[in-house]
LUMTORPA-852646 format. One line per 3 residues: number of its first residue (from 1); their letters; for each residue x, y, z of C-alpha. Coordinates in pm, 1 decimal. Layout:
<atoms>
NUM = a = X Y Z; ...
</atoms>
This chain:
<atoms>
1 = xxx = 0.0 0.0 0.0; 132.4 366.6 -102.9; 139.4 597.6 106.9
4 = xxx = -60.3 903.2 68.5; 181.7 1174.5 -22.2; 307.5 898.1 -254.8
7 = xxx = -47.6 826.5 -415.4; -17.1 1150.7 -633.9; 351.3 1043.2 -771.6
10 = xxx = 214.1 726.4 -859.0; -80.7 821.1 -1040.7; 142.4 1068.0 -1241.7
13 = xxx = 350.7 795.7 -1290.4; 117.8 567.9 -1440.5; -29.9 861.9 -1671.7
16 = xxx = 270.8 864.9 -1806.8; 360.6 513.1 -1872.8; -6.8 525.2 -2068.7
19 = xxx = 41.5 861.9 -2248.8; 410.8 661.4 -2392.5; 274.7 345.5 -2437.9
22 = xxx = -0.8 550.3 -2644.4; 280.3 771.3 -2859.8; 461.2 426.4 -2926.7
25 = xxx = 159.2 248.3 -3024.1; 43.6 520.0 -3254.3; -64.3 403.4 -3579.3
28 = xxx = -45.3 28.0 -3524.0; -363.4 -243.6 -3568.7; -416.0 -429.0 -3289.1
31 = xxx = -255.8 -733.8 -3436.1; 65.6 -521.6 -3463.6; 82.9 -422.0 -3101.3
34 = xxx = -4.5 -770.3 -3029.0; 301.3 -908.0 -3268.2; 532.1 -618.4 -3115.7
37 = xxx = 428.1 -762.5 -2755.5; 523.5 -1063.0 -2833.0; 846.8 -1047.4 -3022.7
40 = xxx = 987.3 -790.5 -2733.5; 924.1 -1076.0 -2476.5; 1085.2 -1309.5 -2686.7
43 = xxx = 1406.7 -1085.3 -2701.5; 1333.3 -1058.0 -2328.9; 1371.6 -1399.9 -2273.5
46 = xxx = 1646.1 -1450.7 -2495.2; 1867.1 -1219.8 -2318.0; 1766.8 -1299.5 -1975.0
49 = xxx = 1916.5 -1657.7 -2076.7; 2240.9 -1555.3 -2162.1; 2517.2 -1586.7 -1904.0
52 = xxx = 2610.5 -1297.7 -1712.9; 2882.1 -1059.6 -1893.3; 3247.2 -1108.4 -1807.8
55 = xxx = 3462.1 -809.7 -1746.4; 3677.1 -708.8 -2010.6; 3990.0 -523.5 -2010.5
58 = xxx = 3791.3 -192.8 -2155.1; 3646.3 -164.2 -1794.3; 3966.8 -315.2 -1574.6
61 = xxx = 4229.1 -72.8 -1455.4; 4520.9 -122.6 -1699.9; 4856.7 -118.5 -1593.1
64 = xxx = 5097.7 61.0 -1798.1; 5518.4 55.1 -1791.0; 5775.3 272.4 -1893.5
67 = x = 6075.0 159.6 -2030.2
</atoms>
C-alpha cells in the first residue's frame, strides 16, 4: 500500500507510462501491437538466458610501464 503523499507520484507515474505506451503504439492495428508484444518478450527472454557478462579489459584498470 502507497502511502498518501506517494499516491499523487504514482498516479502521475502511471499517466505517463499510458500517455508513452499511447505515442509508441500510434498508428499500429491491434494485431501489430499484439506481434510487437510478443516479439519484445521473446528478445526478453532470450537475453535474460544468456550468461552474465564477463569483465573485459575496456572496464579493468590497466597497468601501464615505462621503459
Amino acid at each position: 500500500r502507497l502511502t498518501d503523499a506517494a499516491e499523487p507520484v504514482w498516479e502521475r507515474i502511471t499517466e505517463c507510462a499510458r500517455e508513452l505506451r499511447q505515442a509508441a503504439a500510434a498508428g499500429m492495428t491491434e494485431q501489430e501491437r499484439l506481434q510487437l508484444k510478443s516479439l519484445l518478450s521473446r528478445a526478453f527472454a532470450n537475453l535474460s538466458a544468456l550468461p552474465p557478462v564477463r569483465e573485459t579489459t575496456a572496464t579493468k584498470t590497466v597497468e601501464t610501464r615505462t621503459v
